[in-house]
C-alpha positions in Angstrom: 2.6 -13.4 12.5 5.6 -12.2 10.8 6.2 -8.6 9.4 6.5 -10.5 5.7 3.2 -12.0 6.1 1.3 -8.8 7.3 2.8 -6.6 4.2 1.8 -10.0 2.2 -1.6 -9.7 3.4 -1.4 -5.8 3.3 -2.7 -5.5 6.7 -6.0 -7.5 5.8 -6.4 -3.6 3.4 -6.2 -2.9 -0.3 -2.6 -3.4 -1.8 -1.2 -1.9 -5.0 2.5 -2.6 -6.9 4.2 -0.5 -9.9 5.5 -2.0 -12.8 8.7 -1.4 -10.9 8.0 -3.3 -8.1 7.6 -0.9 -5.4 4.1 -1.4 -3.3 1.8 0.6 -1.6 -1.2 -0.5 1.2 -3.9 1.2 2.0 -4.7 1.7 6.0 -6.7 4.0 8.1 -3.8 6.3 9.0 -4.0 8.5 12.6 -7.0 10.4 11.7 -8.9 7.2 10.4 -9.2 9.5 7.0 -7.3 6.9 5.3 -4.0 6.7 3.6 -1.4 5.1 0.9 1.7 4.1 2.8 4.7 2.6 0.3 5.7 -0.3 2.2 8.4 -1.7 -0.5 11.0 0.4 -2.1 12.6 -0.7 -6.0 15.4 0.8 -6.5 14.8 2.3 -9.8 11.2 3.2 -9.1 10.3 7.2 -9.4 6.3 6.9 -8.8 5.6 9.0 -5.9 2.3 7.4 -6.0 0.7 3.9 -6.1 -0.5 3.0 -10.0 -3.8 3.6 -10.8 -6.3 2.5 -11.2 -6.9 1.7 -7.5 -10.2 1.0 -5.2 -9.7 2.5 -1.7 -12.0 0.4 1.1 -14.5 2.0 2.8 -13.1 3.5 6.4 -15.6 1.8 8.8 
């Protein structure tokens, strides 16, 4: 699988986008706490943070 398709799919986890176009996925992170990671940069985005409202998955 390509590295398009598995931001596409957001690594099979919750996946957000700004009115500007930048995006954010949700994944378990190193501690398995669970984390935003921005994935896709716009170039005139300013959010430090995915949009809201957003659901987080349950860490299993």
């Amino acid at each position: 699988m390509s590295n398009s398709n598995l931001i596409k799919e957001g690594h099979g986890l919750t996946d957000v986008s700004c009115e500007h176009g930048s995006r954010w996925i949700w994944w378990p992170g190193p501690d398995r706490k669970g984390k935003w990671e921005q994935v896709v940069w716009a170039c005139d985005c300013d959010c430090s943070d995915p949009p809201r409202p957003f659901k987080k998955p349950q860490i299993k």
